[in-house]
PDB file of N, H, CA, C and O in Angstrom:
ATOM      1  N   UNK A   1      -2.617  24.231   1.399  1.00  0.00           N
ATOM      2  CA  UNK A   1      -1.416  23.438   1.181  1.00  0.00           C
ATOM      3  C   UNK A   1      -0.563  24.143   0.138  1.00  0.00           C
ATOM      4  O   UNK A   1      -1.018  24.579  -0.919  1.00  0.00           O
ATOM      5  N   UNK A   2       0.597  24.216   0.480  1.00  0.00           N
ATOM      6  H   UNK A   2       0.967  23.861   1.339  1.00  0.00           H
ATOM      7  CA  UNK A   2       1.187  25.014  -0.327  1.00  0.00           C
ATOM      8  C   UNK A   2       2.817  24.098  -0.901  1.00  0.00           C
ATOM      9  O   UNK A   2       3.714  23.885  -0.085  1.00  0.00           O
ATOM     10  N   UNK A   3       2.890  23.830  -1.811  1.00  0.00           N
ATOM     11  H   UNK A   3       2.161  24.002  -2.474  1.00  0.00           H
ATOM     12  CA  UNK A   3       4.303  23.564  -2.372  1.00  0.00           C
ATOM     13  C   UNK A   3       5.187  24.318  -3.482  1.00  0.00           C
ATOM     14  O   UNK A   3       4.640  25.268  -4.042  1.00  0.00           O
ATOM     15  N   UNK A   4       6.247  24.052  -3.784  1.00  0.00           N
ATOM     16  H   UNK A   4       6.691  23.280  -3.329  1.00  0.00           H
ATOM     17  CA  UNK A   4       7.099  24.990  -4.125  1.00  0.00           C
ATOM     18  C   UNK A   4       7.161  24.275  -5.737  1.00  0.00           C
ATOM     19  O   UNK A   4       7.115  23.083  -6.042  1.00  0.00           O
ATOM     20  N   UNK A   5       7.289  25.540  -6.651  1.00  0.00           N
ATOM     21  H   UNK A   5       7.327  26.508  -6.404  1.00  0.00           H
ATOM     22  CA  UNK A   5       7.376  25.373  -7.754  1.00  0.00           C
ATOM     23  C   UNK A   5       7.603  23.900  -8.721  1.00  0.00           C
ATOM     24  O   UNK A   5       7.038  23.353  -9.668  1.00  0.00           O
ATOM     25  N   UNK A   6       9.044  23.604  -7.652  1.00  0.00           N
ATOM     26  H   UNK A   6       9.503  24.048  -6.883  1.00  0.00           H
ATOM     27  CA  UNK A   6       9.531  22.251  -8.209  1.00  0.00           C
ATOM     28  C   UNK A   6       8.861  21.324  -8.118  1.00  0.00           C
ATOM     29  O   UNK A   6       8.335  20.665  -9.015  1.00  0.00           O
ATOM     30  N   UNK A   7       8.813  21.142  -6.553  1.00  0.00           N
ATOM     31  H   UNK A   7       9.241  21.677  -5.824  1.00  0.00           H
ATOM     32  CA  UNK A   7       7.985  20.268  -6.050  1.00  0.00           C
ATOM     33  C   UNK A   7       6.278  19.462  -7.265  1.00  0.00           C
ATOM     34  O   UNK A   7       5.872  18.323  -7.498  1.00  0.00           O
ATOM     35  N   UNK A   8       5.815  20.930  -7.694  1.00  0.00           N
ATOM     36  H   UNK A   8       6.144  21.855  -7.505  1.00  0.00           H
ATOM     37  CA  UNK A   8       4.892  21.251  -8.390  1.00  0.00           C
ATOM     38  C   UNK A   8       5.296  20.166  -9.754  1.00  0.00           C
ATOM     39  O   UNK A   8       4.910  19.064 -10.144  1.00  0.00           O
ATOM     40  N   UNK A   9       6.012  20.900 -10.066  1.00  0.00           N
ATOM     41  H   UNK A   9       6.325  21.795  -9.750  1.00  0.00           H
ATOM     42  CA  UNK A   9       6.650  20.201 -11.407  1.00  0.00           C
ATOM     43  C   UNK A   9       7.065  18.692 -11.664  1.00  0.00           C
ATOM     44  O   UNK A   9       6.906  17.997 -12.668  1.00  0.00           O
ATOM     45  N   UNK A  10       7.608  18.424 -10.524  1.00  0.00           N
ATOM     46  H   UNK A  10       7.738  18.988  -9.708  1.00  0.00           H
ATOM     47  CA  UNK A  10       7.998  17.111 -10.243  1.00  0.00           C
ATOM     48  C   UNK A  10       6.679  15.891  -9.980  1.00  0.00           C
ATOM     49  O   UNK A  10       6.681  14.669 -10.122  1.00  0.00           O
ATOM     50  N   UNK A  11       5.968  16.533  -9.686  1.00  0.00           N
ATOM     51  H   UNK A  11       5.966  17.527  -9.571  1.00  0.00           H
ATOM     52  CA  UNK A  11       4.461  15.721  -8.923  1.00  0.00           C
ATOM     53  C   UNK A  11       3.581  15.445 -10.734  1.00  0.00           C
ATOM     54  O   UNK A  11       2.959  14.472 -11.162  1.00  0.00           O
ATOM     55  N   UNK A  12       3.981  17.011 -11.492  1.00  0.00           N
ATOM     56  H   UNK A  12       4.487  17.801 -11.144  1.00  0.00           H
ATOM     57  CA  UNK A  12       3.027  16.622 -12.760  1.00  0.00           C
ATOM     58  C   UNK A  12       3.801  15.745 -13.403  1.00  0.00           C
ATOM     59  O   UNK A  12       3.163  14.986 -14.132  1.00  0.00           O
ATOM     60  N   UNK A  13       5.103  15.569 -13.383  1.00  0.00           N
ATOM     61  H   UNK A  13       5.622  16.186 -12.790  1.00  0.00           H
ATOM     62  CA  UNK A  13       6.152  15.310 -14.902  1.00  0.00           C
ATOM     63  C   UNK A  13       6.207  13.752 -14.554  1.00  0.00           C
ATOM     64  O   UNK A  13       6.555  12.925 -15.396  1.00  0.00           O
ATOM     65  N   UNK A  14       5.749  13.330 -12.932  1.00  0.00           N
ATOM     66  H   UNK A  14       5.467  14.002 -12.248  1.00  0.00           H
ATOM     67  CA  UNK A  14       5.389  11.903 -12.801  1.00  0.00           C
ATOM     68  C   UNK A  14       4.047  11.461 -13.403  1.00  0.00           C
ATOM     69  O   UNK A  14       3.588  10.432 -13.900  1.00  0.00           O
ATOM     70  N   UNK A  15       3.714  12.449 -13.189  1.00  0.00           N
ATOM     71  H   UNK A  15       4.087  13.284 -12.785  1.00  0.00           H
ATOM     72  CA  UNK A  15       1.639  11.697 -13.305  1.00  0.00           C
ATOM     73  C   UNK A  15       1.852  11.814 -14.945  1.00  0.00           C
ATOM     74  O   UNK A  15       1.169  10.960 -15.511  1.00  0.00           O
ATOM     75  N   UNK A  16       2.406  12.414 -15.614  1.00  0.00           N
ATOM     76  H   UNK A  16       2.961  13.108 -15.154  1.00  0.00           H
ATOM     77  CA  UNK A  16       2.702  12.538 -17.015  1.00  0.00           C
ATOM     78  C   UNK A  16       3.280  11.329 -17.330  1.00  0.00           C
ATOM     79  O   UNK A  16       2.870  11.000 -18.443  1.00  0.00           O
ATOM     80  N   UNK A  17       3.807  10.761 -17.015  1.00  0.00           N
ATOM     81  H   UNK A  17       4.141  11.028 -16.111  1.00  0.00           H
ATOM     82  CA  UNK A  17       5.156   9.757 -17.031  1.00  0.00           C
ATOM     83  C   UNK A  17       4.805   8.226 -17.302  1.00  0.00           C
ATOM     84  O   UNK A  17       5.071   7.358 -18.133  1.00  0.00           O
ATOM     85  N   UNK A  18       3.850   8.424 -15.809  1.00  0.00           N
ATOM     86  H   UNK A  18       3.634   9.129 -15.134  1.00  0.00           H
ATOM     87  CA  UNK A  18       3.357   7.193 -15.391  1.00  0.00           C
ATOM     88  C   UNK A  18       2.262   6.319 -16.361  1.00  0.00           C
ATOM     89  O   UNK A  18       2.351   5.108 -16.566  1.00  0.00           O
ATOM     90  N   UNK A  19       1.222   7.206 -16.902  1.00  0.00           N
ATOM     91  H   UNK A  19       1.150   8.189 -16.736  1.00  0.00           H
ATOM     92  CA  UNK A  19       0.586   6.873 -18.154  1.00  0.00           C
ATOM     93  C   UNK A  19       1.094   6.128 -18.846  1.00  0.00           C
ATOM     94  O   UNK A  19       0.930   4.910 -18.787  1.00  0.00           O
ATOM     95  N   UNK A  20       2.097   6.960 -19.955  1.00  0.00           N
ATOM     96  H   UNK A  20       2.230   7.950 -20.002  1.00  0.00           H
ATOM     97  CA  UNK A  20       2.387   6.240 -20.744  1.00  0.00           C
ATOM     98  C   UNK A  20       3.556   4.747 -20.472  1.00  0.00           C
ATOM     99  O   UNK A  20       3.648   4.006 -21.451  1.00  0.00           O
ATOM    100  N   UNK A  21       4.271   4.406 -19.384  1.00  0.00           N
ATOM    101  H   UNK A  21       4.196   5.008 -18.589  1.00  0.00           H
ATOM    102  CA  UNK A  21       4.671   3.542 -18.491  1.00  0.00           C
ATOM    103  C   UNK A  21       3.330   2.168 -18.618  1.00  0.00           C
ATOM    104  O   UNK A  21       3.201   1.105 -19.225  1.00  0.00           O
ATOM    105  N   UNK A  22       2.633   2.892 -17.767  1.00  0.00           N
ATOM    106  H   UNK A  22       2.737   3.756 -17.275  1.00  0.00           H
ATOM    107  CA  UNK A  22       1.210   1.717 -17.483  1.00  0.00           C
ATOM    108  C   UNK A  22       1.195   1.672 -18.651  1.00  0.00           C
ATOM    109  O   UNK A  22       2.258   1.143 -18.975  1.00  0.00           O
ATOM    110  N   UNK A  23       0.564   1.935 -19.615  1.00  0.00           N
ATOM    111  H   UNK A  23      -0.300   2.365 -19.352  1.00  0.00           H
ATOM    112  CA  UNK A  23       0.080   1.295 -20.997  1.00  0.00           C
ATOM    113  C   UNK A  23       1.406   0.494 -21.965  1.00  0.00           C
ATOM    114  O   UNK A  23       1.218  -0.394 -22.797  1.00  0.00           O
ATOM    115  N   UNK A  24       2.161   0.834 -21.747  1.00  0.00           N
ATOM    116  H   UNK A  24       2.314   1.555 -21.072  1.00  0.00           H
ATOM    117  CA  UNK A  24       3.576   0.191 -22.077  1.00  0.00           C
ATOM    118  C   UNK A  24       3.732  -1.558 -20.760  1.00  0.00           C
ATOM    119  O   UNK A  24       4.085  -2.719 -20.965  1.00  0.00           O
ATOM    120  N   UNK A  25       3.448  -1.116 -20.035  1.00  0.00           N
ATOM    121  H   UNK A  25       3.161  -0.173 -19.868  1.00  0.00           H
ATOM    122  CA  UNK A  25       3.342  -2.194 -19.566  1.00  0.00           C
ATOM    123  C   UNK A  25       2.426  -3.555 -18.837  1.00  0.00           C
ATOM    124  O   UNK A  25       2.636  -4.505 -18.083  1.00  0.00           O
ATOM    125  N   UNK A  26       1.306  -2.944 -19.606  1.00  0.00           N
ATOM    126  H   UNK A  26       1.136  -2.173 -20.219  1.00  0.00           H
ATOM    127  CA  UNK A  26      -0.200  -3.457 -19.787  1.00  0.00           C
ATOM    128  C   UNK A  26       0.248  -4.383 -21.232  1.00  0.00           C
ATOM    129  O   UNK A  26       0.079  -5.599 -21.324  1.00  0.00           O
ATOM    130  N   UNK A  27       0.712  -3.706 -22.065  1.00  0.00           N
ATOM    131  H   UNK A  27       0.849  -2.718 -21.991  1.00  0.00           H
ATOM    132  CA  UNK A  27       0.815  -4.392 -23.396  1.00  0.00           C
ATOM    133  C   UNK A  27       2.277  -5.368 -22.711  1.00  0.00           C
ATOM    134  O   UNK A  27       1.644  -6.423 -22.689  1.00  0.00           O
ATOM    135  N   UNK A  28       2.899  -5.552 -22.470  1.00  0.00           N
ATOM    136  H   UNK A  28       3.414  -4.694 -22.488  1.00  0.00           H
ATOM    137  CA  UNK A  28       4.196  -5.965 -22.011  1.00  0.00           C
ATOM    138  C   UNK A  28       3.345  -7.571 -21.543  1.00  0.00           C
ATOM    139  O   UNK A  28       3.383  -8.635 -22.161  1.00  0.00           O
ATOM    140  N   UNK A  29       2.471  -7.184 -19.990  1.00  0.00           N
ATOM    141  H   UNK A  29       2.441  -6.320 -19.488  1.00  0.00           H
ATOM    142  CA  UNK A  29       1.405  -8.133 -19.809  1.00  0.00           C
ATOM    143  C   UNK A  29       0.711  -9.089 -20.722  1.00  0.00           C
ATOM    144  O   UNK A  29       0.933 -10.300 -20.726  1.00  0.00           O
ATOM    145  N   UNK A  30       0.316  -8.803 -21.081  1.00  0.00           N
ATOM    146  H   UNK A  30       0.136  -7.820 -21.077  1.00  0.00           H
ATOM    147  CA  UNK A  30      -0.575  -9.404 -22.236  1.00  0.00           C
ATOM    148  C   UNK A  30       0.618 -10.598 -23.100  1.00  0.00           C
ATOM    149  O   UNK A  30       0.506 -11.824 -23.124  1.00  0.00           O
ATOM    150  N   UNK A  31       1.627  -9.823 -23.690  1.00  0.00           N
ATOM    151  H   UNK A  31       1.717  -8.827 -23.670  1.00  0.00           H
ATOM    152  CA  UNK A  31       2.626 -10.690 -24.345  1.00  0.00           C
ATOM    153  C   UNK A  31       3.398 -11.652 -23.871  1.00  0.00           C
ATOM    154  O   UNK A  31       3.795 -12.648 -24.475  1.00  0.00           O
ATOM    155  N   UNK A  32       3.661 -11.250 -22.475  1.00  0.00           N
ATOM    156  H   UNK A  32       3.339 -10.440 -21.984  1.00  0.00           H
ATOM    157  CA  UNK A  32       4.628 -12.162 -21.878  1.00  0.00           C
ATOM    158  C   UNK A  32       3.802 -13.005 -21.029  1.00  0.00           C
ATOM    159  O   UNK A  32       4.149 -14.182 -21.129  1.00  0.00           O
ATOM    160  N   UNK A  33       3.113 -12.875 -20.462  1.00  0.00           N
ATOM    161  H   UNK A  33       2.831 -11.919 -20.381  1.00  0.00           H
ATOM    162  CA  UNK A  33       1.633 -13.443 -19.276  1.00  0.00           C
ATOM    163  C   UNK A  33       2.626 -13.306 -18.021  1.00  0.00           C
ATOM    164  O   UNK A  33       3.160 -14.227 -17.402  1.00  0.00           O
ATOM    165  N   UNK A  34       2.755 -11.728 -17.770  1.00  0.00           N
ATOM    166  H   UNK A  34       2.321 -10.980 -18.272  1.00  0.00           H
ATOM    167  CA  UNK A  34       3.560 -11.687 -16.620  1.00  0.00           C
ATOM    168  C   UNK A  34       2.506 -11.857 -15.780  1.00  0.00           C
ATOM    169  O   UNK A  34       1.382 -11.379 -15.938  1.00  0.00           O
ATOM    170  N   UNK A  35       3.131 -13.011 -14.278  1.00  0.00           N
ATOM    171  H   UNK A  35       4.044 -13.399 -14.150  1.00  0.00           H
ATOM    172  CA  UNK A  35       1.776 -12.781 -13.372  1.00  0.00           C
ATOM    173  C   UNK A  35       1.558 -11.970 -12.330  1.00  0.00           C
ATOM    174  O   UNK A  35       2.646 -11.729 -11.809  1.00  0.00           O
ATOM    175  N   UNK A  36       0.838 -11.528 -11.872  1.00  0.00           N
ATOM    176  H   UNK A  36      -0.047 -11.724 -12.296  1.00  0.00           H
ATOM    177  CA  UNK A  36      -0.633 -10.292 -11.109  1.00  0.00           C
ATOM    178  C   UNK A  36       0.233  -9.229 -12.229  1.00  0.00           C
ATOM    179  O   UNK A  36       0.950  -8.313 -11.826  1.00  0.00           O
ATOM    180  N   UNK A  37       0.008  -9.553 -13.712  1.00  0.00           N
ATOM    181  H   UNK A  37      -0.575 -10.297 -14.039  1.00  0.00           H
ATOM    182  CA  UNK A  37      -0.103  -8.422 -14.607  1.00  0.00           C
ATOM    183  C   UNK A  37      -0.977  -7.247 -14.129  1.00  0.00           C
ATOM    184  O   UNK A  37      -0.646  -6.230 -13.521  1.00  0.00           O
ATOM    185  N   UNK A  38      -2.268  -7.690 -14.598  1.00  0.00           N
ATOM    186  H   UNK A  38      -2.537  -8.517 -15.092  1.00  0.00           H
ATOM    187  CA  UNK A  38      -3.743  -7.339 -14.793  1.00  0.00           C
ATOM    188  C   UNK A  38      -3.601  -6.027 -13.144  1.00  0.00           C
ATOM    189  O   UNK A  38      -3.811  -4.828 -13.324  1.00  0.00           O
ATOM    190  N   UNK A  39      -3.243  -6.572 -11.757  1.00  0.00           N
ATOM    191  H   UNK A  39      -3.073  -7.547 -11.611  1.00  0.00           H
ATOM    192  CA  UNK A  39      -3.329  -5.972 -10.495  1.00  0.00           C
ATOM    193  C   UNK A  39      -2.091  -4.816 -10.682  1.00  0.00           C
ATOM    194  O   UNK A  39      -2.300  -3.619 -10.483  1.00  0.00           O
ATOM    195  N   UNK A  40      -1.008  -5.263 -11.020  1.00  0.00           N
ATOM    196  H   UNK A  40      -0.838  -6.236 -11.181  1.00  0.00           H
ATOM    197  CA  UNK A  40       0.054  -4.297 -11.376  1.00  0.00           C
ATOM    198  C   UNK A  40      -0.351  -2.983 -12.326  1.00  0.00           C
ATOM    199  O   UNK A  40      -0.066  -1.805 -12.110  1.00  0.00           O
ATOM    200  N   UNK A  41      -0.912  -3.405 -13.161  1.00  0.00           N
ATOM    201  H   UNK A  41      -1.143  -4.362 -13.336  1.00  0.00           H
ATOM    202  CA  UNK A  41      -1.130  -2.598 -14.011  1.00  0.00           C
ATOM    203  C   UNK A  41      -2.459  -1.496 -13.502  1.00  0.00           C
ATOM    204  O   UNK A  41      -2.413  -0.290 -13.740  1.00  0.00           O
ATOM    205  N   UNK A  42      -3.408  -2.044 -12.904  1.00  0.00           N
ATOM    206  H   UNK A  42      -3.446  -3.024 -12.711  1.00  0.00           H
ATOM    207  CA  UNK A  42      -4.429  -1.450 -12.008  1.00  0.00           C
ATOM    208  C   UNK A  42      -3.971  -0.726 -10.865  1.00  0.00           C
ATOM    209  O   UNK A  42      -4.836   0.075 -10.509  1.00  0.00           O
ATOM    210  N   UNK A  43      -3.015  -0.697 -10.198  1.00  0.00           N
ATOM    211  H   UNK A  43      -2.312  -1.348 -10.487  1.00  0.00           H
ATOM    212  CA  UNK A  43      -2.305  -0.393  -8.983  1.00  0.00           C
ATOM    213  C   UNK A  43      -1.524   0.437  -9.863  1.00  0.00           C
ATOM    214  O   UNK A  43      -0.618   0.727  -9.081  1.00  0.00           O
ATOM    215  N   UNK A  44      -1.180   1.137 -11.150  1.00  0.00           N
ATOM    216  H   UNK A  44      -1.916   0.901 -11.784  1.00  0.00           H
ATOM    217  CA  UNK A  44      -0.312   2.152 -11.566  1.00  0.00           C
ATOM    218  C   UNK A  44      -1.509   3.002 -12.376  1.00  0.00           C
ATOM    219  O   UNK A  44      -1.330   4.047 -13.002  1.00  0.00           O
ATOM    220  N   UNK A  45      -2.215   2.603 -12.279  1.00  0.00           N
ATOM    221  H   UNK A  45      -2.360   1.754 -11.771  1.00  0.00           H
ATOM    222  CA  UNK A  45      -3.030   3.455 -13.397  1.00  0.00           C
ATOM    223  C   UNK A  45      -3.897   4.114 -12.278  1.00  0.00           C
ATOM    224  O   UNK A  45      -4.554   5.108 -12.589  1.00  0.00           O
ATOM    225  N   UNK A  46      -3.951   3.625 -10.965  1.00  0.00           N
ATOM    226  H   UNK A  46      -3.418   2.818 -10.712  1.00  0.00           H
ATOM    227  CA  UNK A  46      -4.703   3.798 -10.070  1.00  0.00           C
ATOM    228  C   UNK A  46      -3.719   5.020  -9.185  1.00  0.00           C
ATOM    229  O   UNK A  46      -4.335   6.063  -8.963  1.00  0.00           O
ATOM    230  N   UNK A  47      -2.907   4.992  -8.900  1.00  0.00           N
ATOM    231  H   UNK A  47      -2.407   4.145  -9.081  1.00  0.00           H
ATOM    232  CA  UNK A  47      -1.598   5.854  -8.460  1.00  0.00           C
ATOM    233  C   UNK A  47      -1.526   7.331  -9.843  1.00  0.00           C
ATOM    234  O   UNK A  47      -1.264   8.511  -9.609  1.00  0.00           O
ATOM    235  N   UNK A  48      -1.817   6.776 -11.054  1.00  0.00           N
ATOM    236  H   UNK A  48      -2.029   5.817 -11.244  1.00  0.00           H
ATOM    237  CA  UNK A  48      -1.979   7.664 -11.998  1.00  0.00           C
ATOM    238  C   UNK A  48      -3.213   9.013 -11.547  1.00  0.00           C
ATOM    239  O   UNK A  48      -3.289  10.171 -11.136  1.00  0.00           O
ATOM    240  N   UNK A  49      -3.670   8.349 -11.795  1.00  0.00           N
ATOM    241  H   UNK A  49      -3.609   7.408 -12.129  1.00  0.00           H
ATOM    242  CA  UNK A  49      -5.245   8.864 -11.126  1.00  0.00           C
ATOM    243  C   UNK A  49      -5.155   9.644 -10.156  1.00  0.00           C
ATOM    244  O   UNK A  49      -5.584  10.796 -10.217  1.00  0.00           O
ATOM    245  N   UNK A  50      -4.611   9.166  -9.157  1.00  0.00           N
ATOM    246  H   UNK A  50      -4.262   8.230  -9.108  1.00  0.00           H
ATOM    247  CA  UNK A  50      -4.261   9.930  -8.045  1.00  0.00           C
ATOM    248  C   UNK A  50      -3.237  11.154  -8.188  1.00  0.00           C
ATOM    249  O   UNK A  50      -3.357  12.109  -7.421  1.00  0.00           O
ATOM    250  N   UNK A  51      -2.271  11.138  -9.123  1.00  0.00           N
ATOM    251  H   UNK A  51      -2.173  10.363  -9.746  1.00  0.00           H
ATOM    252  CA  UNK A  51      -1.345  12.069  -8.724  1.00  0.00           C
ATOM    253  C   UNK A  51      -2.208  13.080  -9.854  1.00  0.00           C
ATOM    254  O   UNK A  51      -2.542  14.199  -9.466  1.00  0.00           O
ATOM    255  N   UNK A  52      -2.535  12.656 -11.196  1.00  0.00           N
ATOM    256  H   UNK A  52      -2.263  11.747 -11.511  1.00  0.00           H
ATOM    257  CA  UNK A  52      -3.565  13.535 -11.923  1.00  0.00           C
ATOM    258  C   UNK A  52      -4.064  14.515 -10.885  1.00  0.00           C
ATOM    259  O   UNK A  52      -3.715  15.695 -10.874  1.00  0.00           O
ATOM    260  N   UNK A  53      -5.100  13.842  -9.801  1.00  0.00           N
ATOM    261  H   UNK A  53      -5.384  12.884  -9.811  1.00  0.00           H
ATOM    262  CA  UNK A  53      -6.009  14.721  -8.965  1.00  0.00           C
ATOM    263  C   UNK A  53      -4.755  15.714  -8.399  1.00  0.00           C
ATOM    264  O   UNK A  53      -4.681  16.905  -8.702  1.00  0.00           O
ATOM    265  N   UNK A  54      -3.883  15.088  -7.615  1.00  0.00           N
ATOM    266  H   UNK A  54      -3.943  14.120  -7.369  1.00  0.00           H
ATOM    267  CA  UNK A  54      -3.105  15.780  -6.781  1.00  0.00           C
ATOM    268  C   UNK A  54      -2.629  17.141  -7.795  1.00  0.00           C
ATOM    269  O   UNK A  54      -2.631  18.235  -7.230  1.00  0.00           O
ATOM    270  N   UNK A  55      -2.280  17.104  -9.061  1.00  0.00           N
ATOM    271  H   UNK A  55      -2.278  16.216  -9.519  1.00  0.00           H
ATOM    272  CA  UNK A  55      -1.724  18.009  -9.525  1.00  0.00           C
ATOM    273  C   UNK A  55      -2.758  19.250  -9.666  1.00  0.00           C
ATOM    274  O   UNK A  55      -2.437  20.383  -9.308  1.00  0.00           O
ATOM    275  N   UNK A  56      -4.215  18.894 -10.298  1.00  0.00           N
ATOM    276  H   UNK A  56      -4.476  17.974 -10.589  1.00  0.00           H
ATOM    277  CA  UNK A  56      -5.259  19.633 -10.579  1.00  0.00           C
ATOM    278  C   UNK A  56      -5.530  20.535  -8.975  1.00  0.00           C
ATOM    279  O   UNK A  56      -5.954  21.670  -9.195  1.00  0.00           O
ATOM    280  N   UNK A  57      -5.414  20.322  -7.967  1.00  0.00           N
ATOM    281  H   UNK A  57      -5.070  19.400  -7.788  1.00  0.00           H
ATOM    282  CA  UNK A  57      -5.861  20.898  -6.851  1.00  0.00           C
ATOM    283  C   UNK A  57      -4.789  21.737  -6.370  1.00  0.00           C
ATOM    284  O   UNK A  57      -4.978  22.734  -5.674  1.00  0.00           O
ATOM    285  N   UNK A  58      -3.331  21.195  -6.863  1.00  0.00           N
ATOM    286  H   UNK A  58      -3.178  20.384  -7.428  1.00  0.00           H
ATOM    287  CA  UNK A  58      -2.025  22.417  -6.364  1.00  0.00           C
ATOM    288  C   UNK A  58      -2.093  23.354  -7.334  1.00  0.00           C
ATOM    289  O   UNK A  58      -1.866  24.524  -7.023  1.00  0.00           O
ATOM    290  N   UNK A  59      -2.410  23.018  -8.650  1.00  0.00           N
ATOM    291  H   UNK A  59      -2.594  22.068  -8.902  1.00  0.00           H
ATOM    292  CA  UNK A  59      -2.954  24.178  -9.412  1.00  0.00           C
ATOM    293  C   UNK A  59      -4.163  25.132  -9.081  1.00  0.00           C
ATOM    294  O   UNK A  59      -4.048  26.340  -8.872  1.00  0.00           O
ATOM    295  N   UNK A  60      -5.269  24.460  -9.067  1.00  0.00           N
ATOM    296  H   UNK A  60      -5.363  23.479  -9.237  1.00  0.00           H
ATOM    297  CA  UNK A  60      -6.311  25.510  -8.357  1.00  0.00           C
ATOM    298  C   UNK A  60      -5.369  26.103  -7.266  1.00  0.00           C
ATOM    299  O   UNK A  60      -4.570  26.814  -7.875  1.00  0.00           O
ATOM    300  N   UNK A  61      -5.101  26.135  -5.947  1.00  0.00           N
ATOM    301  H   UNK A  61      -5.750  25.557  -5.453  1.00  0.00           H
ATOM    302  CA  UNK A  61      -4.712  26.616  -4.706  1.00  0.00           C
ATOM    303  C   UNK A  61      -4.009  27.431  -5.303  1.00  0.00           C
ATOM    304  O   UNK A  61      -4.204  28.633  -5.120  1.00  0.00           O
ATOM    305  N   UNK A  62      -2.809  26.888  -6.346  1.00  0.00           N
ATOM    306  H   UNK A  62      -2.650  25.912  -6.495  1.00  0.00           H
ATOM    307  CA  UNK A  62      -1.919  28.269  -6.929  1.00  0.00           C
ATOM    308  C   UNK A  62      -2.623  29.224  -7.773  1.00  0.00           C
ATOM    309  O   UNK A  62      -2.010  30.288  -7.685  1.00  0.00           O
ATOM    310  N   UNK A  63      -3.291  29.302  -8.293  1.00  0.00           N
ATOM    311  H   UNK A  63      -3.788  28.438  -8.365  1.00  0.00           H
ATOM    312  CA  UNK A  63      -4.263  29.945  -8.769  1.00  0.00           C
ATOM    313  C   UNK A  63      -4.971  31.419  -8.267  1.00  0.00           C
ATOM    314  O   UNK A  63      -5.053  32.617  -8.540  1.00  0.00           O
ATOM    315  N   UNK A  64      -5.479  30.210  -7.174  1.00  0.00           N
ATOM    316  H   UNK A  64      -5.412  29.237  -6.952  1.00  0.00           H
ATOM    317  CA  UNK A  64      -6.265  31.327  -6.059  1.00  0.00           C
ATOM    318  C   UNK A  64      -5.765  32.263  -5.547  1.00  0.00           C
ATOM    319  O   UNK A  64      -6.131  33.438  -5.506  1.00  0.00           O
ATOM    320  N   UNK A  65      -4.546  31.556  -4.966  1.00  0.00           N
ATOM    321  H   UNK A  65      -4.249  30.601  -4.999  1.00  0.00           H
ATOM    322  CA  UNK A  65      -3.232  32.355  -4.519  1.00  0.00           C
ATOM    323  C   UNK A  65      -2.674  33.532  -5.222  1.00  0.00           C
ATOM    324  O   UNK A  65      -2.341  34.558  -4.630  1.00  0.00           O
ATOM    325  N   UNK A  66      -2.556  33.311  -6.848  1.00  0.00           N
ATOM    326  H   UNK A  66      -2.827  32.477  -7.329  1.00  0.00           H
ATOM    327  CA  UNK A  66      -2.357  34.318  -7.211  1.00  0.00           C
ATOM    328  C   UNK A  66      -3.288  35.274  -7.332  1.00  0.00           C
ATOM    329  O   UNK A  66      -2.692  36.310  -7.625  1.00  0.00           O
ATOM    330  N   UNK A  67      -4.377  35.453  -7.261  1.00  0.00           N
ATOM    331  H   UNK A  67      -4.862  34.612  -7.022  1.00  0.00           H
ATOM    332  CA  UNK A  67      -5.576  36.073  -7.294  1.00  0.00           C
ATOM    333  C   UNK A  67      -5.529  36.928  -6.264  1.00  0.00           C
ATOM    334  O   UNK A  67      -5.863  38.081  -6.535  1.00  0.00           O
ATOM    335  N   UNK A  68      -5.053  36.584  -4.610  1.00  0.00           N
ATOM    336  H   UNK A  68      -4.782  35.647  -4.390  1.00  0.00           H
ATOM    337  CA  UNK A  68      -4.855  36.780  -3.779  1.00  0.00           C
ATOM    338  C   UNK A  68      -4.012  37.628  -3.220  1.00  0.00           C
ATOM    339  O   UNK A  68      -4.017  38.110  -2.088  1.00  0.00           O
ATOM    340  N   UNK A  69      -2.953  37.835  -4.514  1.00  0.00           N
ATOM    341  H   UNK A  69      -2.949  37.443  -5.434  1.00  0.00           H
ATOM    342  CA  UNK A  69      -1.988  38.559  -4.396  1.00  0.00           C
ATOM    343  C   UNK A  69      -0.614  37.719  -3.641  1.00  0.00           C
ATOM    344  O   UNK A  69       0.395  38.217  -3.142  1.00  0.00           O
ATOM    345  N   UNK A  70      -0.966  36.426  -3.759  1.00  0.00           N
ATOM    346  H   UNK A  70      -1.786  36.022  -4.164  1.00  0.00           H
ATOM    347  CA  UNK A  70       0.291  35.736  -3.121  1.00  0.00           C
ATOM    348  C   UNK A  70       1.381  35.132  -3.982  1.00  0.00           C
ATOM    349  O   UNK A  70       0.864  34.799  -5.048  1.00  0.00           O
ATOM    350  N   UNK A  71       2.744  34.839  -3.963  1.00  0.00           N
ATOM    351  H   UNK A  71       3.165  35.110  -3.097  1.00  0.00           H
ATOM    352  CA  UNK A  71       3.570  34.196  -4.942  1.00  0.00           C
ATOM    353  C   UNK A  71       3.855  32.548  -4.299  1.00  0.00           C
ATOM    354  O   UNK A  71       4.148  32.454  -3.107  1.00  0.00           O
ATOM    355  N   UNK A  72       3.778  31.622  -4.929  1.00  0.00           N
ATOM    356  H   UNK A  72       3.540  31.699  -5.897  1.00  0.00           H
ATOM    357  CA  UNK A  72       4.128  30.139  -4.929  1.00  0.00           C
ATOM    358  C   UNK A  72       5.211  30.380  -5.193  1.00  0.00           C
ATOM    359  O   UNK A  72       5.693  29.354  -4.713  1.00  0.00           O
ATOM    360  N   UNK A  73       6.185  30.991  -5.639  1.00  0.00           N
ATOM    361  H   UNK A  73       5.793  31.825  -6.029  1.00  0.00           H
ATOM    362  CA  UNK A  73       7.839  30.170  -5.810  1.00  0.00           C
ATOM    363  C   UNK A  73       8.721  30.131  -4.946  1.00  0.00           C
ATOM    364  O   UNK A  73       9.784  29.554  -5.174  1.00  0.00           O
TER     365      UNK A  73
END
């Protein structure tokens, strides 16, 4: 699987993003008793998680790639 630099960038600078978001709005929860807080907040931290992985594996592949003698940009 191969994506393009940006693409790359854009996928981490969310999963970066999103963290501190969820915990901002975990505490938000708690104060206000917004309701399906608790599921909202599980359903972003859970999407977190996911794009984390997603980023770690376009890195390996780019990696390899360069090893390979190939260019990602």
């Amino acid at each position: 699987m191969k994506v393009s630099n940006r693409t790359y960038d854009v996928i981490k600078f969310i999963a970066l993003l999103v963290a501190p978001i969820c915990t901002f709005f975990a505490a938000l929860v708690e104060i206000w008793g917004i309701p399906y807080g608790p599921q909202i907040v599980a359903t972003i931290a859970a999407l977190d998680t996911l794009l984390g992985a997603v980023v770690i594996i376009l890195k390996n592949i780019y990696e390899k790639s360069l090893k390979g003698g190939e260019d990602n940009g």
